[in-house]
C-alpha positions in Angstrom: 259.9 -14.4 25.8 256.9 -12.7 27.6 257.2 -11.2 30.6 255.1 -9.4 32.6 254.2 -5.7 31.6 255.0 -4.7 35.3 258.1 -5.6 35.0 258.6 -3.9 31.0 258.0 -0.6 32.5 259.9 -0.7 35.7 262.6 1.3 34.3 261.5 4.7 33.7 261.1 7.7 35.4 260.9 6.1 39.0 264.3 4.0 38.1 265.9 6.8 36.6 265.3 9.1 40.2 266.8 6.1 41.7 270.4 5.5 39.7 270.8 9.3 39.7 270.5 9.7 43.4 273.0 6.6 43.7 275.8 7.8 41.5 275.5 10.8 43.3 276.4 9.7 46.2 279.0 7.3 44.8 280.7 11.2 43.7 280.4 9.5 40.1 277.5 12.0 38.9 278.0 16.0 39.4 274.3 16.6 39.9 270.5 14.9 38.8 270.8 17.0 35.2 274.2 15.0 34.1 272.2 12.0 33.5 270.4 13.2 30.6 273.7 16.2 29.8 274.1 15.3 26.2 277.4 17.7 27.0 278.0 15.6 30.2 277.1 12.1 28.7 279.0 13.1 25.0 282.3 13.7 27.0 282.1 11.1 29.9 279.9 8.3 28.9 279.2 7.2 25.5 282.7 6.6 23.8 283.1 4.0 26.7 279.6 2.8 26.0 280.1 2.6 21.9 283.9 1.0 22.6 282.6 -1.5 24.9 279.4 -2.4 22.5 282.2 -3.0 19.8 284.1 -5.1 22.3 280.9 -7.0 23.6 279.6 -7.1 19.7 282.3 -9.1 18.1 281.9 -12.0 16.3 285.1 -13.5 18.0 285.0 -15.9 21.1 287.7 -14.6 22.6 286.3 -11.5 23.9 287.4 -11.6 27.4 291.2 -10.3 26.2 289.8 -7.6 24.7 287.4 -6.2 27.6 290.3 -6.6 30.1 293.2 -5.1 27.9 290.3 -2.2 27.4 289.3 -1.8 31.2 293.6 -1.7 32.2 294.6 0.8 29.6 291.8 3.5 30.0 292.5 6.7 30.8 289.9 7.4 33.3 288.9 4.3 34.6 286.3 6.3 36.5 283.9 7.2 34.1 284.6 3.7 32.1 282.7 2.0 35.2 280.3 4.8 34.8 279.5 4.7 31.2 279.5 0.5 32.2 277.0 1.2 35.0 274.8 3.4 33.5 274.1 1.5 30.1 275.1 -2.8 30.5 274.0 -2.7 34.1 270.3 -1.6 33.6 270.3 -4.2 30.4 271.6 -7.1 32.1 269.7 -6.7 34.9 266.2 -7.0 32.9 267.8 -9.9 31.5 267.8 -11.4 34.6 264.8 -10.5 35.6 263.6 -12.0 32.3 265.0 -15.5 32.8 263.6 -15.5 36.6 260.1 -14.3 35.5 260.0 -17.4 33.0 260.4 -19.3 36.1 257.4 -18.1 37.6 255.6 -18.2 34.2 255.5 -21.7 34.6 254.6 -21.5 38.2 257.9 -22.5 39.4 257.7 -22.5 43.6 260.7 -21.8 45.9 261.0 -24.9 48.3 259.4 -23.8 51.5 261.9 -24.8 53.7 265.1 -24.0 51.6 266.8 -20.9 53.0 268.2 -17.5 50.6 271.8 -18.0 50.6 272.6 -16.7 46.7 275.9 -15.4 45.0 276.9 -14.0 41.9 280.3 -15.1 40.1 281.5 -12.5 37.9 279.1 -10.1 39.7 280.8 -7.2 38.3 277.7 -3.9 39.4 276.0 -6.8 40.9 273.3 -6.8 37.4 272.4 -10.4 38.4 271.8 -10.3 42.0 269.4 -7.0 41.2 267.7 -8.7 38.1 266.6 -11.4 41.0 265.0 -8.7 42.9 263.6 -7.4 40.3 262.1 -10.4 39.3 260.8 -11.5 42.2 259.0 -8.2 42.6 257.6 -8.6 39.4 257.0 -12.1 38.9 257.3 -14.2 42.0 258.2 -17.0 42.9 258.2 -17.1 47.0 262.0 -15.8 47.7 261.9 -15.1 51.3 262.3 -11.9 52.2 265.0 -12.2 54.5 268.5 -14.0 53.0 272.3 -12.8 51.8 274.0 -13.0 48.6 277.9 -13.0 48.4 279.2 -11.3 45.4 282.8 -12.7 43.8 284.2 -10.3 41.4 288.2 -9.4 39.7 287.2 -5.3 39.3 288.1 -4.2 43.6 286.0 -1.1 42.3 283.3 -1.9 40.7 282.9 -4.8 43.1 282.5 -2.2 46.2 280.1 -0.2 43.7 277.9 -3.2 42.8 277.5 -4.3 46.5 276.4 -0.7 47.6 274.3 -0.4 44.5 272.7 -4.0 45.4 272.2 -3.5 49.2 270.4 -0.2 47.6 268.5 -2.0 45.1 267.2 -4.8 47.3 265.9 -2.2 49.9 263.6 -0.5 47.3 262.4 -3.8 46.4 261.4 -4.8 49.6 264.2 -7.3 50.4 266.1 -7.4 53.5 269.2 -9.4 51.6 272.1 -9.2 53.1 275.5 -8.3 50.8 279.3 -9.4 51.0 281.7 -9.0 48.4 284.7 -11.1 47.7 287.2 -9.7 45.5 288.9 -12.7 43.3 289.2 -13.8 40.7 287.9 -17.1 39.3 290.2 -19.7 38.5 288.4 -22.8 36.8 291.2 -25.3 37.3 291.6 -24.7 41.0 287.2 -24.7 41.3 284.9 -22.1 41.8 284.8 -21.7 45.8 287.3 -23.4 48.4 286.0 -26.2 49.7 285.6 -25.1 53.1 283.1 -22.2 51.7 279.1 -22.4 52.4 276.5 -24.1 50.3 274.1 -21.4 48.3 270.9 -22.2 47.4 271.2 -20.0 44.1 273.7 -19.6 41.5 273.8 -16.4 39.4 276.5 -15.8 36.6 275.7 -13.3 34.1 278.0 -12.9 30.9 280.5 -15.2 32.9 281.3 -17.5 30.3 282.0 -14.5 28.1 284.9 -13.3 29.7 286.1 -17.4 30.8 288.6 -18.3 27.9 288.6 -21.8 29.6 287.0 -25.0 27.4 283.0 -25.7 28.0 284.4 -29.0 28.9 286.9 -27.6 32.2 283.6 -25.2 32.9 281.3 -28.0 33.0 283.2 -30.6 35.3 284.2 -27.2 37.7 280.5 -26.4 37.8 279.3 -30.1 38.7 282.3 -30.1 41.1 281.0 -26.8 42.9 277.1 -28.0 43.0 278.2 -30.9 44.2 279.5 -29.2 47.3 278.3 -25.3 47.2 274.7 -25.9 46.0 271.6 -26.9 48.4 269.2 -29.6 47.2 266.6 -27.9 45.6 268.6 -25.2 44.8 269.2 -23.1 41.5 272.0 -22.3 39.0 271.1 -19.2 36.7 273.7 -18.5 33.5 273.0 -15.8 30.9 274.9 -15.2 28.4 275.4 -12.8 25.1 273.3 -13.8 22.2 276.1 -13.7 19.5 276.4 -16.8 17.4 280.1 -17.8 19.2 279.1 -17.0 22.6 275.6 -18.8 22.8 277.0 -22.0 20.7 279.7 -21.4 23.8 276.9 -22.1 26.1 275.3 -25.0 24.5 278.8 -27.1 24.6 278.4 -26.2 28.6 275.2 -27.5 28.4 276.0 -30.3 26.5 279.3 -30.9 28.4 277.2 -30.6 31.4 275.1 -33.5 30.3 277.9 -35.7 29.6 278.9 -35.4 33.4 275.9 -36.2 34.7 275.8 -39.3 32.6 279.1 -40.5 33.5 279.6 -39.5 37.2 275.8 -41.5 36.7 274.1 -38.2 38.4 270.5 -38.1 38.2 270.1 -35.0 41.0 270.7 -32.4 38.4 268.0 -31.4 36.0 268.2 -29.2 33.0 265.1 -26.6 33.6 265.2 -24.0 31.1 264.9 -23.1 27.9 265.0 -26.9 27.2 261.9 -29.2 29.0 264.5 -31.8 29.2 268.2 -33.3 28.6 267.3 -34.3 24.6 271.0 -33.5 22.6 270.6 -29.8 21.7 269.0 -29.0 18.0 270.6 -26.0 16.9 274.1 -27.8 17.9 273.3 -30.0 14.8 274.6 -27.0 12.7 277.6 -25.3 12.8 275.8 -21.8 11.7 272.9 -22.2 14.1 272.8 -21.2 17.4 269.8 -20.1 20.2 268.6 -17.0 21.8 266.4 -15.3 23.5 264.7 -11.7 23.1 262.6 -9.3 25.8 261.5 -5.8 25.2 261.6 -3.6 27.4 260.9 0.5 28.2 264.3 2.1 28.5 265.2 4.9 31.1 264.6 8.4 29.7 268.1 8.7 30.0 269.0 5.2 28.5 267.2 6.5 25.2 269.6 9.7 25.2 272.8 7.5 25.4 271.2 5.0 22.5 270.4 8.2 20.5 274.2 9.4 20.8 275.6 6.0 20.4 273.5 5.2 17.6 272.6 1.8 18.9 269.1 0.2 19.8 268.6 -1.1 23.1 264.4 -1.5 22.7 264.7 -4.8 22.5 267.4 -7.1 24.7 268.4 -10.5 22.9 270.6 -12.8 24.8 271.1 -17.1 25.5 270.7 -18.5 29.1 270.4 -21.8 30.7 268.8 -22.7 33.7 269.6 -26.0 36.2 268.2 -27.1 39.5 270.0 -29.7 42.0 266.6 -31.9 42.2 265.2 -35.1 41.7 261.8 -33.5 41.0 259.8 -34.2 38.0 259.3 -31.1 35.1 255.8 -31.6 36.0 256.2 -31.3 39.1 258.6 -27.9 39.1 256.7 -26.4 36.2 253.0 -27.2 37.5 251.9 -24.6 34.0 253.2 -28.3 31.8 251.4 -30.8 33.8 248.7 -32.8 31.6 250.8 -32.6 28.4 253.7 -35.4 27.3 256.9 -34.5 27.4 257.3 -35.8 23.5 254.6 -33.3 22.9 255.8 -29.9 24.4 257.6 -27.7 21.9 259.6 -24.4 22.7 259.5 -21.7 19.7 262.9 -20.8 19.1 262.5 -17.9 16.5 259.8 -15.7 15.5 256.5 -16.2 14.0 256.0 -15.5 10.5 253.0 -15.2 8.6 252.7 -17.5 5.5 249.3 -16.9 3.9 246.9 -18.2 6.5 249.7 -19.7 8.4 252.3 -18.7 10.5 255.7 -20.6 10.4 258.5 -20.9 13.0 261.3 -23.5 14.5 260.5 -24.7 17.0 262.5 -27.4 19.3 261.6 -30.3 21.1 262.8 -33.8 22.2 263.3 -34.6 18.8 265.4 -31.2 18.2 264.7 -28.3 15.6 262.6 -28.5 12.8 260.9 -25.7 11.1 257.1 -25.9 11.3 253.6 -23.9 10.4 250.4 -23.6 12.2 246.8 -22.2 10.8 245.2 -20.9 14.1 241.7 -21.6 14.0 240.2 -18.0 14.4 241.7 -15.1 16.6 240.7 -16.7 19.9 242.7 -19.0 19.5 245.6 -18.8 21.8 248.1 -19.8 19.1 246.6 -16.8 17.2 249.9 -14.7 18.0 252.7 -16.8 19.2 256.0 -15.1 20.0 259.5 -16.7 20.6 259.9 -18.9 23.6 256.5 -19.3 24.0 255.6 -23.3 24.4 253.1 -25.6 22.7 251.7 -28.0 24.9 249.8 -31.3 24.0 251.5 -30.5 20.0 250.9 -33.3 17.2 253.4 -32.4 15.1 253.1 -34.5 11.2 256.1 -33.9 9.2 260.2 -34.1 8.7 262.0 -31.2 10.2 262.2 -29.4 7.1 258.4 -29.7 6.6 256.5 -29.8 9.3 252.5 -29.2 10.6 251.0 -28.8 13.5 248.1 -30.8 13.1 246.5 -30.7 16.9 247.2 -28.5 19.7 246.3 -28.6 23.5 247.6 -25.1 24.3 250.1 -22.2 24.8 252.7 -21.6 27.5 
């Protein structure tokens, strides 16, 4: 996924300053030095940051029993929320950021007159709500300035530390966004909000689904239930989600779930915006070893590097899934104005890297016809399919082949 280089090298020096002031304050750092201690970092930080990598790293899909049976039965829950803040809050908030800077990639517009009511299920250090601000710094899409998120989370503590954080966060990116937390816990079969709560005109769950043990199929119809009453028209539902093989197949059955309520409630205000350009049946459902993802780099805080250093783990690069939905009757052409002039049957998202094959360079790619692996010859290095990357889109794509042998034979242009 590209993404702007403003927003790659957000998180260095500047950001570091920043967090280190915070936790500071919050009494959860001794002084500025701890945050790059390896003493201080060795003894308070990283075996909560290599445990909970383990934890968030297994191939299992129930991983939700394990994080909460490891966040009750530490022995200083203190510097577990720490260690948690310091290293999966930075991370998931680029993530984030990612997802919303694809949005305005594609030139996706905030409706004028829709007001900035967001919240954050599972808000946890509020990662979501700041990757939006971060985002929309970055890569803009016309959030107004002024607007209030509500932030639902299980954790009372780290709930009160992600709102402070967040109401610190907006304020250095130049939003006046108003914070309230609401400490719950989410119960699928009793809905996501009471019905007598407000409508929102953005959605934000990040690594939600990871810790839900409920079926994609009770998620799906909850979900549908909520927009139906909690989300303005024109609004925005943002879910990301690990990049492990059982917890992004996880999210496409929601998707696909999701689908199959629209189609039998007979909904047609719901629209499927990213990473698929449409509601075709997903490709990399079609096998049972397949799954997708996404990947952004990014440059770590100074101090980021020190805990991946100790921790022997590699944080340079950030894969994860995510799924995108608006409550519109809008067109995909008309949302994403960077896709108007090419066919939907003709738009084709790379879904893994490119790979050079002789002249060539071969990828999957997915479409409304699903995946199939496929090769391209660019013709000379201005061409703009010279260096393709994953998630970038073909437009106006003749594609001649079956999907285990496929060419791209013609070629409009890159998105």
């Amino acid at each position: 996924m590209r993404v702007p280089l403003t927003l790659s090298n957000a998180f260095q020096g500047e950001f570091q300053t920043q967090i280190s002031d915070f936790l500071i304050a919050q009494g959860l750092l001794p002084d500025s030095a701890a945050i790059t201690s390896e003493r201080f970092l060795a003894r308070s930080v990283v075996p909560h940051v290599t445990k909970l990598s383990s934890i968030f790293n297994r191939e299992e899909q129930e991983q939700g029993s394990g994080l909460e049976r490891y966040w009750k039965e530490s022995s200083n829950p203190a510097h577990l929320r720490l260690a948690y803040f310091l290293y999966f809050m930075p991370s998931n908030l680029f993530r984030v950021a990612s997802v919303w800077a694809e949005l305005s990639r594609l030139g996706y517009r905030w409706p004028a007159k829709l007001p900035f009511r967001a919240i954050e299920f599972g808000a946890g250090p509020a990662a979501g709500a700041s990757g939006i601000a971060a985002g929309e710094a970055h890569a803009p899409v016309g959030l107004p300035a002024e607007g209030n998120w509500a932030l639902i989370e299980q954790d009372r503590p780290m709930l009160q530390l992600g709102a402070k954080w967040a109401g610190s966060y907006f304020e250095s990116q130049g939003r006046n966004w108003g914070v309230r937390d609401f400490h719950r816990t989410v119960e699928i079969g009793r809905g996501f909000l009471p019905r007598t709560a407000p409508s929102f005109s953005l959605w934000v769950m990040s690594y939600f689904l990871n810790e839900c043990l409920d079926p994609p199929s009770d998620i799906a119809r909850a979900l549908v239930d909520g927009w139906d009453r909690h989300l303005e028209e024109g609004g925005l539902v943002i879910l990301v989600e690990p990049a492990l093989r059982a917890q992004s197949r996880k999210l496409l059955e929601l998707r696909k779930e999701l689908l199959a309520v629209f189609e039998k409630r007979k909904s047609d205000q719901y629209r499927i915006l990213l990473p698929c350009l449409g509601h075709q049946a997903c490709g990399a459902l079609s096998s049972e070893q397949d799954w997708c993802h996404e990947d952004v780099s990014w440059w770590r805080p100074p101090y980021f590097r020190v805990i991946d250093k100790m921790s022997e783990l590699d944080r340079k690069s950030l894969p994860f899934s995510y799924l995108v939905v608006s409550k519109t009757k809008k067109t995909t052409e008309e949302l994403f104005p960077e896709l108007r002039g090419s066919l939907a049957g003709q738009r084709y998202r790379l879904v893994s890297p490119a790979h050079p094959e002789g002249r060539e360079q071969e990828f999957f790619v997915c479409g409304q016809e699903g995946k199939r692996r496929a090769r391209y010859r660019a013709k000379g290095e201005e061409d703009p399919a010279a260096s393709l990357e994953r998630g970038d889109i073909l437009v106006g794509a003749d594609l001649r082949g079956d999907a285990r042998a496929t060419r791209v034979e013609r070629l409009k242009g890159i998105r």
